[in-house]
N, CA, C, O and CB atoms as a CASP TS submission, in Angstrom:
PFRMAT TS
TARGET T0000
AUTHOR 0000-0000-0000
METHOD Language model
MODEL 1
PARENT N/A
ATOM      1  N   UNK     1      63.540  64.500  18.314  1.00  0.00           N
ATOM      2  CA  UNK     1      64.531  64.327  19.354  1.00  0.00           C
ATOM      3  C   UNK     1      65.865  63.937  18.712  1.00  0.00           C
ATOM      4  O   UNK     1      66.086  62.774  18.372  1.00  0.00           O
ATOM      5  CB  UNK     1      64.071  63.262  20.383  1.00  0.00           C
ATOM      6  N   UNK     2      66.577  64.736  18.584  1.00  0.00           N
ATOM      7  CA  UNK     2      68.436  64.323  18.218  1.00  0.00           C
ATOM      8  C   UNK     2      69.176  62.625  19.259  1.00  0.00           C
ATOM      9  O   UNK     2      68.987  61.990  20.296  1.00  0.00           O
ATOM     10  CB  UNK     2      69.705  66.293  19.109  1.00  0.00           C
ATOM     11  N   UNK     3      69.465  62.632  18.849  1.00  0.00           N
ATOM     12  CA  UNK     3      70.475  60.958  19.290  1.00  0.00           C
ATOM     13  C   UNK     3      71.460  62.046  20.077  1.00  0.00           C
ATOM     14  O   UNK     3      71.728  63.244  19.985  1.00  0.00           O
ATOM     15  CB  UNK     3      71.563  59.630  17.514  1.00  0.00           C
ATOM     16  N   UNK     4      71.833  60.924  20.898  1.00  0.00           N
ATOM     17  CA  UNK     4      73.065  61.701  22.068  1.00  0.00           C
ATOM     18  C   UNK     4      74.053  60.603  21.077  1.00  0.00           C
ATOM     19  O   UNK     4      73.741  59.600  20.435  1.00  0.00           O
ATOM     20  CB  UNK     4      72.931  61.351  24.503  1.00  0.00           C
ATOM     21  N   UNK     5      75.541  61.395  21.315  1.00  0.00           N
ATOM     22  CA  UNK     5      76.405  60.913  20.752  1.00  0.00           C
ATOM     23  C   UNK     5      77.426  60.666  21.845  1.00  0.00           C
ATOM     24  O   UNK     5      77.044  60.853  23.001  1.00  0.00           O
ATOM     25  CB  UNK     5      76.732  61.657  19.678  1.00  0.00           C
ATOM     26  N   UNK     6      78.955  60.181  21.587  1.00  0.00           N
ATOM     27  CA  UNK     6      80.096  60.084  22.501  1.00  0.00           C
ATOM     28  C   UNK     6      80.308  61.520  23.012  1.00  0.00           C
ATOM     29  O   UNK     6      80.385  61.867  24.190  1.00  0.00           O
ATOM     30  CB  UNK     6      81.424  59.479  21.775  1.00  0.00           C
ATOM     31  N   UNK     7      80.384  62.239  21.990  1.00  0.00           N
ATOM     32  CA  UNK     7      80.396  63.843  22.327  1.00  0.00           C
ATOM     33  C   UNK     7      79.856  64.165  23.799  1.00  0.00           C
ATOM     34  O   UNK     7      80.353  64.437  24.892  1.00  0.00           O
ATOM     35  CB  UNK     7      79.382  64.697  21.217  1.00  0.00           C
ATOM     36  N   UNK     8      78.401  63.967  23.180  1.00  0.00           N
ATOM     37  CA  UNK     8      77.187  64.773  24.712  1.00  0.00           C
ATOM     38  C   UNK     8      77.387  64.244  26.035  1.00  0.00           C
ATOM     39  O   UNK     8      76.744  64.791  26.932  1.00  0.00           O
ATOM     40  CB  UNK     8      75.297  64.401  24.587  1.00  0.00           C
ATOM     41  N   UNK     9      78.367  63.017  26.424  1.00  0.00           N
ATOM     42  CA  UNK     9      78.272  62.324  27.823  1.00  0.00           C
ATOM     43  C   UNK     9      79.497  62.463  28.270  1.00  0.00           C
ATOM     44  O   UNK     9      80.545  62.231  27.667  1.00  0.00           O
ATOM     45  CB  UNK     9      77.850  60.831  27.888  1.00  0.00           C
ATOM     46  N   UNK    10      79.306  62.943  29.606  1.00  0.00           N
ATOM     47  CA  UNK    10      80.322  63.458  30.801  1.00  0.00           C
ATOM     48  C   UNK    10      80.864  61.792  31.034  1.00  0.00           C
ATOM     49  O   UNK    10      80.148  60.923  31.531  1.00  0.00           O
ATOM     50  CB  UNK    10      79.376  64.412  32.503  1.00  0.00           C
ATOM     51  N   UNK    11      81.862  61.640  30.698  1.00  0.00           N
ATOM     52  CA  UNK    11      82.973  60.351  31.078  1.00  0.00           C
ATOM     53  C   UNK    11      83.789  60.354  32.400  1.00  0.00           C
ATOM     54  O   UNK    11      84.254  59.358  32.954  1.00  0.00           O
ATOM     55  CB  UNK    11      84.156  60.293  29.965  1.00  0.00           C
ATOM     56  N   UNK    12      83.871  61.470  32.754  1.00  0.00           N
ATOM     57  CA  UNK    12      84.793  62.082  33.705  1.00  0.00           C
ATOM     58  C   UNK    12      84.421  61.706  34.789  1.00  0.00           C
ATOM     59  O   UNK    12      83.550  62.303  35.422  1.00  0.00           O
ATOM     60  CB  UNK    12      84.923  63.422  33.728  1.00  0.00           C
ATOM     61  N   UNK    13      85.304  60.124  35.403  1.00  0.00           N
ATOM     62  CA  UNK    13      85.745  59.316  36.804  1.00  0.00           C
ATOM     63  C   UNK    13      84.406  58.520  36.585  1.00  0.00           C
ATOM     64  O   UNK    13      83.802  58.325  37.640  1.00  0.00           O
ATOM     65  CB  UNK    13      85.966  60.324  38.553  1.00  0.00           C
ATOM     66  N   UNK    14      83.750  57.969  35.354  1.00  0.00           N
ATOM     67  CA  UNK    14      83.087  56.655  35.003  1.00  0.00           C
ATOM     68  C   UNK    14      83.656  55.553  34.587  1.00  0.00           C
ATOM     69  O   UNK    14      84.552  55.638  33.746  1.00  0.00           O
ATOM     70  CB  UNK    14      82.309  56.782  34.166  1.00  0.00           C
ATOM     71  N   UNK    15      83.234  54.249  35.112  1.00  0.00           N
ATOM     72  CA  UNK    15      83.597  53.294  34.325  1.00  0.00           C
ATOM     73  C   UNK    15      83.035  53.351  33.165  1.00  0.00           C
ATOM     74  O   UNK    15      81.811  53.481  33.199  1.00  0.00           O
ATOM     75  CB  UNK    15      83.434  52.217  34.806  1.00  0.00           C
ATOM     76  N   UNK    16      83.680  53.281  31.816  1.00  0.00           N
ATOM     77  CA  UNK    16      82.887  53.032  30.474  1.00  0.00           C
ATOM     78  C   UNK    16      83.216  51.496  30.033  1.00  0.00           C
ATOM     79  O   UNK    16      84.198  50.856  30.409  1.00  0.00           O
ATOM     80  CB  UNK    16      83.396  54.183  29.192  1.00  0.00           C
ATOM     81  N   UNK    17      82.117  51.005  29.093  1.00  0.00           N
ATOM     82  CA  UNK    17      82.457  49.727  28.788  1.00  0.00           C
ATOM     83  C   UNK    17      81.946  50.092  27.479  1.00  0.00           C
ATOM     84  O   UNK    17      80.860  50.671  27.513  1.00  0.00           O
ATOM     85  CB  UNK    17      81.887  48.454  29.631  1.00  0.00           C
ATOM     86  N   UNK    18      82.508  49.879  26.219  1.00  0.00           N
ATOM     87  CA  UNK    18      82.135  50.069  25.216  1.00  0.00           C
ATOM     88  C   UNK    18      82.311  48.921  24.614  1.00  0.00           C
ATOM     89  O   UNK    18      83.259  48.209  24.945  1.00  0.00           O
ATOM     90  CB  UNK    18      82.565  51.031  24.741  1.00  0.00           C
ATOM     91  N   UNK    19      81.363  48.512  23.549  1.00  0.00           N
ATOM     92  CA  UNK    19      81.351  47.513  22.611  1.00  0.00           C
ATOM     93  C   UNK    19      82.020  47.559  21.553  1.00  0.00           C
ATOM     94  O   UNK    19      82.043  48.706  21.107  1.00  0.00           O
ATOM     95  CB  UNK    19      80.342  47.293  22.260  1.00  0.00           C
ATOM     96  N   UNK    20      82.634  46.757  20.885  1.00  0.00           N
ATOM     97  CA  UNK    20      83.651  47.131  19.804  1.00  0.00           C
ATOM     98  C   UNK    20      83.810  46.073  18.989  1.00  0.00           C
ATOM     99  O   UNK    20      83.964  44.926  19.410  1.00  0.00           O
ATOM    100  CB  UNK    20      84.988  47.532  20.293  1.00  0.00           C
ATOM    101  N   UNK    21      83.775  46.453  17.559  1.00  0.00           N
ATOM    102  CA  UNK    21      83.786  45.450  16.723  1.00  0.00           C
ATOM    103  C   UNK    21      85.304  44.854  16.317  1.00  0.00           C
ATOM    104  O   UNK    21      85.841  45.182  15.258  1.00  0.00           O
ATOM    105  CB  UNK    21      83.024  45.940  15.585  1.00  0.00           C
ATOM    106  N   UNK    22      85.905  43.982  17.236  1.00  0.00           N
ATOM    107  CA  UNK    22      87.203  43.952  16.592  1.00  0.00           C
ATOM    108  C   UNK    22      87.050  42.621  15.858  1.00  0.00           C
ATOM    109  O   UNK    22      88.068  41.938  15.743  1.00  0.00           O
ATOM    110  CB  UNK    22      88.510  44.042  17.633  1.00  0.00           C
ATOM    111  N   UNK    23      86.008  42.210  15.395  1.00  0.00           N
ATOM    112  CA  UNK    23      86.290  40.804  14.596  1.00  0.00           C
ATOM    113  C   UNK    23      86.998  41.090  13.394  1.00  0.00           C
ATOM    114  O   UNK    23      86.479  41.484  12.349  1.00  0.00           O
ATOM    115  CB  UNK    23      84.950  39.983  14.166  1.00  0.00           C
ATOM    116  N   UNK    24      88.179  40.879  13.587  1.00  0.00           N
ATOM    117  CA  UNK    24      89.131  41.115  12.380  1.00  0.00           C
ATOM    118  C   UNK    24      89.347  39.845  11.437  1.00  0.00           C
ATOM    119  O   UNK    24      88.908  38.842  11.999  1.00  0.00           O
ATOM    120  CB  UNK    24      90.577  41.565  12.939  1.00  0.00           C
ATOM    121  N   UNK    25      89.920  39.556  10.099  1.00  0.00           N
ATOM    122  CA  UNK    25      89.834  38.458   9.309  1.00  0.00           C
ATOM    123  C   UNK    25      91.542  38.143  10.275  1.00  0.00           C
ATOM    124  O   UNK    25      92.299  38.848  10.941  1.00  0.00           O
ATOM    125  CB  UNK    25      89.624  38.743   7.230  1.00  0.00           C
ATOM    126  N   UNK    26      91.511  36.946   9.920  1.00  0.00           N
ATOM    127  CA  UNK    26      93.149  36.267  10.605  1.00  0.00           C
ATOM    128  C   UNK    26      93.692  34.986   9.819  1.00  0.00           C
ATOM    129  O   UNK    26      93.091  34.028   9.332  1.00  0.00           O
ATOM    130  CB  UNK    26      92.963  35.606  12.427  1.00  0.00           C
ATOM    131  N   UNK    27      94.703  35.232   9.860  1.00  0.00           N
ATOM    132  CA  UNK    27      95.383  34.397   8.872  1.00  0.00           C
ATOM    133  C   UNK    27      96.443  33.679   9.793  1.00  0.00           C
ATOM    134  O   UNK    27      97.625  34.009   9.890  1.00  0.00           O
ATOM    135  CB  UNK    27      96.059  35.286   7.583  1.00  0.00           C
ATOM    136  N   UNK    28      95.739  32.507  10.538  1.00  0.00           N
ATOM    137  CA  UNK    28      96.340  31.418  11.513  1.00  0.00           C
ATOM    138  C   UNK    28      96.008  32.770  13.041  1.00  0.00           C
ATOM    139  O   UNK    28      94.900  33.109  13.456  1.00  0.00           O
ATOM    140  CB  UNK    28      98.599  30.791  10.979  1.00  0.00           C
ATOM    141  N   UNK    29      97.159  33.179  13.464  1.00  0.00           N
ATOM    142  CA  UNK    29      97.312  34.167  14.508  1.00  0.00           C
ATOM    143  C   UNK    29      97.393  35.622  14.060  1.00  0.00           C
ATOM    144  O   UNK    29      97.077  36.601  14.737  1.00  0.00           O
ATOM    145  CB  UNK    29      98.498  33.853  15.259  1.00  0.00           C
ATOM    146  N   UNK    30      97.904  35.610  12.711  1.00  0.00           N
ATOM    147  CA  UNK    30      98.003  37.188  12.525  1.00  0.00           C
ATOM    148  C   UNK    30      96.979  38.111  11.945  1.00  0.00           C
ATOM    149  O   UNK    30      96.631  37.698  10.839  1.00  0.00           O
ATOM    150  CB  UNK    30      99.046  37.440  11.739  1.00  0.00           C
ATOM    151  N   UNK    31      96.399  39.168  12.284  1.00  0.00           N
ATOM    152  CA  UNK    31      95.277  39.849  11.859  1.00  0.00           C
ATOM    153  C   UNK    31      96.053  40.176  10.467  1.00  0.00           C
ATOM    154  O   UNK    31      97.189  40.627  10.322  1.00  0.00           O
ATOM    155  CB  UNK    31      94.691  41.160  12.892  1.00  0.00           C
ATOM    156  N   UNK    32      95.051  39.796   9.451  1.00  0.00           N
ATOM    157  CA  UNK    32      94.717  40.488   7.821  1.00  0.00           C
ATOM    158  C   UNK    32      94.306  41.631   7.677  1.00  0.00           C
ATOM    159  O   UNK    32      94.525  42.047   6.540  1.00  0.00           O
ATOM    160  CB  UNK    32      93.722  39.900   7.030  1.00  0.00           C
ATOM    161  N   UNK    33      93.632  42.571   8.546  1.00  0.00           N
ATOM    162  CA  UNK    33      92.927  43.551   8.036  1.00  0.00           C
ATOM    163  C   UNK    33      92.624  44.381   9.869  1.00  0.00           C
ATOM    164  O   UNK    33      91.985  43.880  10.794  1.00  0.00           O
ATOM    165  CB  UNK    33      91.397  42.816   6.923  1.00  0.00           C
ATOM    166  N   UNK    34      93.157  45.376   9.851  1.00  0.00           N
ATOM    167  CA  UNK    34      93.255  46.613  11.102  1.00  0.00           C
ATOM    168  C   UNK    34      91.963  47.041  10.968  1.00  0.00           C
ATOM    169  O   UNK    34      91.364  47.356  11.997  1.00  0.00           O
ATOM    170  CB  UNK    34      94.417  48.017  10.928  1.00  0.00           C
ATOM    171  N   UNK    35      91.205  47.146   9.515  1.00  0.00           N
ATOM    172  CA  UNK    35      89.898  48.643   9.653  1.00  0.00           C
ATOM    173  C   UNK    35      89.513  48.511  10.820  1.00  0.00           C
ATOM    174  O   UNK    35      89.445  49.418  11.649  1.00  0.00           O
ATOM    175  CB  UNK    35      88.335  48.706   8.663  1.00  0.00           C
ATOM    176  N   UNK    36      89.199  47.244  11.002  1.00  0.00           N
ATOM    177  CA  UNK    36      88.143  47.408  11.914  1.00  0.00           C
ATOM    178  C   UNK    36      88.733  48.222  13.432  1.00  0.00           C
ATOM    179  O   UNK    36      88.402  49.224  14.066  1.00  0.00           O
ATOM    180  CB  UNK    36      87.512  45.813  12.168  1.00  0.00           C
ATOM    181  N   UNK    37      89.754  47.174  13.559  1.00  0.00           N
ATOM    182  CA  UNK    37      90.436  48.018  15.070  1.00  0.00           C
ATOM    183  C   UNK    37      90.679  49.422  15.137  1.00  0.00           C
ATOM    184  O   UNK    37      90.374  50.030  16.163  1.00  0.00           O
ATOM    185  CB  UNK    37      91.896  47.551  15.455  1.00  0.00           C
ATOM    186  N   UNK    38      91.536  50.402  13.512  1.00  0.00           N
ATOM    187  CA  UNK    38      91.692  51.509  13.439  1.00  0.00           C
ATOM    188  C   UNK    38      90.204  52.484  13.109  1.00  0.00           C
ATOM    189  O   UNK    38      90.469  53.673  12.933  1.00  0.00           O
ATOM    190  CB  UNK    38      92.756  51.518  12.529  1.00  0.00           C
ATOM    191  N   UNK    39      89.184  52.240  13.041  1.00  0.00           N
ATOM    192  CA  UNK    39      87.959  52.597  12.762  1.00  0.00           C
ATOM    193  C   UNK    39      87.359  52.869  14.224  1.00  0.00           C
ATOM    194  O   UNK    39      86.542  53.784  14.329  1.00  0.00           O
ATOM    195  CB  UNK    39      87.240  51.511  11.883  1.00  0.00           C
ATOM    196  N   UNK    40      87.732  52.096  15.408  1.00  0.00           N
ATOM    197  CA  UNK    40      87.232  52.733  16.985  1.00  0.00           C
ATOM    198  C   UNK    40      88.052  53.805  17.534  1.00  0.00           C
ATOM    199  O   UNK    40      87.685  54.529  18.459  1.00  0.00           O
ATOM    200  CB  UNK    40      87.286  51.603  18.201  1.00  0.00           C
ATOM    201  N   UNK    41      89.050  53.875  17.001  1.00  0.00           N
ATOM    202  CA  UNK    41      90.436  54.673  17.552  1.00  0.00           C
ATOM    203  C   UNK    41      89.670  56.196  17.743  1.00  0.00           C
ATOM    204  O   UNK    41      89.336  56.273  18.925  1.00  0.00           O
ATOM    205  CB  UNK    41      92.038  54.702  16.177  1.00  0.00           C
ATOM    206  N   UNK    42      89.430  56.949  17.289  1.00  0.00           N
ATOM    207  CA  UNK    42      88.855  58.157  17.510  1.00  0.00           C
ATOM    208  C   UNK    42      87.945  58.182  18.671  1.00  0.00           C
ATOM    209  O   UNK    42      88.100  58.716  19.769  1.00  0.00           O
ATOM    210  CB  UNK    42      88.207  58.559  16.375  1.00  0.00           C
ATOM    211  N   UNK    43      86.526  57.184  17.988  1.00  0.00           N
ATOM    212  CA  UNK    43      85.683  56.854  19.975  1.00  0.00           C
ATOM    213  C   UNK    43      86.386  56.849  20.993  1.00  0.00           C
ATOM    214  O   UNK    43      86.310  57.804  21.767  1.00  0.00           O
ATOM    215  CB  UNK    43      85.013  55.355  20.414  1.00  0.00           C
ATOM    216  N   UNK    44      87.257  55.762  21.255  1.00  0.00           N
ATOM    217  CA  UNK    44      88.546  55.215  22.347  1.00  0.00           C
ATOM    218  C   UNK    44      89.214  56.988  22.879  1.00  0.00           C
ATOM    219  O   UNK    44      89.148  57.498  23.998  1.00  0.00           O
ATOM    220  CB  UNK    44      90.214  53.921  21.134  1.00  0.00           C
ATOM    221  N   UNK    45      89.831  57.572  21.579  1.00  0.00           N
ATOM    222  CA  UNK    45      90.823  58.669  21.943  1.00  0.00           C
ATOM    223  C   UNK    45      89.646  59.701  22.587  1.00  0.00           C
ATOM    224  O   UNK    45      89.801  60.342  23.627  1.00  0.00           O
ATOM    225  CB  UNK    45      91.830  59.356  20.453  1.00  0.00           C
ATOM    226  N   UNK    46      88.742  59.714  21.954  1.00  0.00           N
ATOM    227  CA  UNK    46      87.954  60.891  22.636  1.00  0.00           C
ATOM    228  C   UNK    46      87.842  60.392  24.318  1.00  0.00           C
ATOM    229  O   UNK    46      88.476  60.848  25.270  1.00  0.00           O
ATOM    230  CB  UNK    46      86.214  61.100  21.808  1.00  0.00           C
ATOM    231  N   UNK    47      86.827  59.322  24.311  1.00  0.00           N
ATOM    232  CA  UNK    47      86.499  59.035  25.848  1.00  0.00           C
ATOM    233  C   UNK    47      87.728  58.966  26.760  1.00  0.00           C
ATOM    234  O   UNK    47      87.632  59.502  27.864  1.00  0.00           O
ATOM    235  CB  UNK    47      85.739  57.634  26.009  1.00  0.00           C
ATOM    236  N   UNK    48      88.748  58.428  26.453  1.00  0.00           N
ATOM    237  CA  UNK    48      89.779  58.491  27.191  1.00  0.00           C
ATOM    238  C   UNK    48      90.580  59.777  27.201  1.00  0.00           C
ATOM    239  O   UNK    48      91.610  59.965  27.849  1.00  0.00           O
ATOM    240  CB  UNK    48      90.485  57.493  26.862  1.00  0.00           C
ATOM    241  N   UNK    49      90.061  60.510  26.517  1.00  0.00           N
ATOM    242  CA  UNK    49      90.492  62.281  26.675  1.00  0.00           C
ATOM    243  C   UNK    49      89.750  62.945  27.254  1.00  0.00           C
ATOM    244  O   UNK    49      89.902  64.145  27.025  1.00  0.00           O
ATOM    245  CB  UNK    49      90.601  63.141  25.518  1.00  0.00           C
ATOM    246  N   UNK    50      88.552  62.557  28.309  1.00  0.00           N
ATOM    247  CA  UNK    50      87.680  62.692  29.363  1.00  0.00           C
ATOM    248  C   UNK    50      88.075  61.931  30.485  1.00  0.00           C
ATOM    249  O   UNK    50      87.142  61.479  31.148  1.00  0.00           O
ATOM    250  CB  UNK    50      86.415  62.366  28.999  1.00  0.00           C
ATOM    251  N   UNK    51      88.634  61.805  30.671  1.00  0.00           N
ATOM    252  CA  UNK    51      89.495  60.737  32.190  1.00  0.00           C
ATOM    253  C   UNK    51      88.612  60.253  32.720  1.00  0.00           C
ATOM    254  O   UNK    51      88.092  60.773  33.708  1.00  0.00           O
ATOM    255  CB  UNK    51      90.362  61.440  33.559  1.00  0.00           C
ATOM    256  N   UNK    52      88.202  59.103  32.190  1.00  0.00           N
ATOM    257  CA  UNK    52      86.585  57.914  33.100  1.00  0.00           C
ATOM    258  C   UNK    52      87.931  57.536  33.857  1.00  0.00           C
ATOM    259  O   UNK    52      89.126  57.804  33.729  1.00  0.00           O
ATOM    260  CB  UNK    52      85.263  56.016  31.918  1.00  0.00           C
ATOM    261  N   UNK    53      87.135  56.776  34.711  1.00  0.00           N
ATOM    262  CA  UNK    53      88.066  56.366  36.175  1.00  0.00           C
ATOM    263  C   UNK    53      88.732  54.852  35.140  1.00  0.00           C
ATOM    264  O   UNK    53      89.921  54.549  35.243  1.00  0.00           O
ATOM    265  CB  UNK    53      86.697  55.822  38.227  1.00  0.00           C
ATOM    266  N   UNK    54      87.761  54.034  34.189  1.00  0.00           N
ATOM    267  CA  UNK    54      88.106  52.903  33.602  1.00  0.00           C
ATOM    268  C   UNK    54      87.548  52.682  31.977  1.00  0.00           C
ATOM    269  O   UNK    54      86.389  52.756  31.568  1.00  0.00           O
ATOM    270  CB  UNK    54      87.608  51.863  34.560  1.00  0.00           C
ATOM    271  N   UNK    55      88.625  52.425  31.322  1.00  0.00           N
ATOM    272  CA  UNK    55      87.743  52.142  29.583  1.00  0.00           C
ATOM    273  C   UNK    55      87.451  50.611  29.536  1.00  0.00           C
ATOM    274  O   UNK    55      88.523  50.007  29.488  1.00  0.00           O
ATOM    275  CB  UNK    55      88.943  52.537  27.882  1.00  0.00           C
ATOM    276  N   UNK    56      86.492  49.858  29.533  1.00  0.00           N
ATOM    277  CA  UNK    56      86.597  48.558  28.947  1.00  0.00           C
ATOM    278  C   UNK    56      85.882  48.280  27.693  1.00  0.00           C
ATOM    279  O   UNK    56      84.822  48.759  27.290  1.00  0.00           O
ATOM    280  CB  UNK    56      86.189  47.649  29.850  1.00  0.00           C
ATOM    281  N   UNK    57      86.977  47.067  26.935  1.00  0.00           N
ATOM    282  CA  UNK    57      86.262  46.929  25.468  1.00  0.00           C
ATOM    283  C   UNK    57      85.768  45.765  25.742  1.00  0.00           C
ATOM    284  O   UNK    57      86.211  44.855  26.442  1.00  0.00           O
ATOM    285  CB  UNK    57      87.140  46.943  24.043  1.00  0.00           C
ATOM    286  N   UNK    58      84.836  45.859  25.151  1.00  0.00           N
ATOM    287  CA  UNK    58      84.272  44.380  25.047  1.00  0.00           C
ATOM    288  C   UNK    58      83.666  43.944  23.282  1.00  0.00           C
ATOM    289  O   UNK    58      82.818  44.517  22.598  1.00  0.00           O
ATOM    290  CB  UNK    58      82.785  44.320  26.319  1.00  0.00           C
ATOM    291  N   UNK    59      84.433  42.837  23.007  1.00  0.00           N
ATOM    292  CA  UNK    59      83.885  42.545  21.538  1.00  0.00           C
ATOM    293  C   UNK    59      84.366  40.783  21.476  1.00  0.00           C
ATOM    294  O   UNK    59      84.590  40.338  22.602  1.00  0.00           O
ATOM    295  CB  UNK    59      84.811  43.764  20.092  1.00  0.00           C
ATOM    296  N   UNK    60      84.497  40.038  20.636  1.00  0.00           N
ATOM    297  CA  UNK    60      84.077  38.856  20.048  1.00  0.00           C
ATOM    298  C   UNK    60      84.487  38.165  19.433  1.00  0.00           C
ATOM    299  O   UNK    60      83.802  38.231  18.412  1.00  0.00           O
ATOM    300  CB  UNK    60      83.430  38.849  19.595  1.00  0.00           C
ATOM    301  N   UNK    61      85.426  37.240  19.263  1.00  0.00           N
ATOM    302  CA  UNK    61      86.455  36.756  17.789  1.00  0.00           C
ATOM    303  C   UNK    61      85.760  35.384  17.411  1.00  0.00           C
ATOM    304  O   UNK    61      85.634  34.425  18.173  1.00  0.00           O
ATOM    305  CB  UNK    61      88.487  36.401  18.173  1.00  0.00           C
ATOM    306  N   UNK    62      85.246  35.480  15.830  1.00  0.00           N
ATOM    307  CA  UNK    62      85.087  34.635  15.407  1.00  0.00           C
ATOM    308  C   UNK    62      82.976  34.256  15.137  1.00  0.00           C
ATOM    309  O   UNK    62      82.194  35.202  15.048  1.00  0.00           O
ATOM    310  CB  UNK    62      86.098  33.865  16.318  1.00  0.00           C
ATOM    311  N   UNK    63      82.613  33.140  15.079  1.00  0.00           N
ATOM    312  CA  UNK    63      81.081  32.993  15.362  1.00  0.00           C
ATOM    313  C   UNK    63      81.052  31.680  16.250  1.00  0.00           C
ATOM    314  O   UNK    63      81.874  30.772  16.133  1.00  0.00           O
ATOM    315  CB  UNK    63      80.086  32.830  13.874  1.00  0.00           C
ATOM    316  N   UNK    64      79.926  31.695  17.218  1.00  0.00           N
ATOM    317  CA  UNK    64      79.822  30.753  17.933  1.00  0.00           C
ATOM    318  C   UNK    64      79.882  29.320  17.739  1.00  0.00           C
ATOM    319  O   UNK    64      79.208  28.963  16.773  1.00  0.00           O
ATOM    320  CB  UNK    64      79.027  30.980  18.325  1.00  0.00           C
ATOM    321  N   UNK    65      80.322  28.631  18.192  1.00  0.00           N
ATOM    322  CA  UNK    65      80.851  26.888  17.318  1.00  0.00           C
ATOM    323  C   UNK    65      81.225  27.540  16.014  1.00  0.00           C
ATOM    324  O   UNK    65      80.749  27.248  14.917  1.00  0.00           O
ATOM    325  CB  UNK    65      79.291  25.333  16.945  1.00  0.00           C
ATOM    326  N   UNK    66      81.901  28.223  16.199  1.00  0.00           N
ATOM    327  CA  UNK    66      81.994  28.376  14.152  1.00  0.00           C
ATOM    328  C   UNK    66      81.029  28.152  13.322  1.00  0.00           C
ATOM    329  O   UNK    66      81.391  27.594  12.285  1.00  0.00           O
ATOM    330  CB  UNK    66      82.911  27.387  13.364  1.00  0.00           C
ATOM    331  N   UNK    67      79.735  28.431  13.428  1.00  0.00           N
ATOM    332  CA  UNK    67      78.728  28.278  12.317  1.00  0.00           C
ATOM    333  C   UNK    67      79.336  29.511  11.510  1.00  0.00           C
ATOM    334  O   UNK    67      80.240  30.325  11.700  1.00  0.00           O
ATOM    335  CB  UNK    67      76.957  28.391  12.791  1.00  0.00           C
ATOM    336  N   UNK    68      78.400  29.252  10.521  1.00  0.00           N
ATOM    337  CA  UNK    68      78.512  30.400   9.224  1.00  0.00           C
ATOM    338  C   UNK    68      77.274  30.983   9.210  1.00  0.00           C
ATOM    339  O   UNK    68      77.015  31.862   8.388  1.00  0.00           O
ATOM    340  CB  UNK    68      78.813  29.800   7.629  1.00  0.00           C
TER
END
């Protein structure tokens, strides 16, 4: 059985909620390092080049209480 990808799913007038890794490194307020944010950009551009009715990201800054 093949994996369905972003490709294979009709977006068109869905809400999507996608997960996204933006835990970026930060230096006080300013992000150190984009990969991560510029690394979803293609997912994002595709689905939103299917007109869902809504895109939401959902992702995470940091670790919980700050453990390590």
């Amino acid at each position: 059985m093949d994996k369905l990808t972003v490709r294979d799913v009709d977006f068109r007038g869905k809400r999507v909620l996608v997960r996204v890794d933006f835990n970026v490194p930060l230096d006080g307020e300013t992000i150190t390092d984009t990969t991560r944010i510029r690394a979803a950009f293609p997912t994002l551009r595709h689905i939103l080049s299917c007109k869902p009715q809504a895109l939401i990201l959902m992702s995470h800054l940091g670790r919980p209480n700050g453990e390590r």
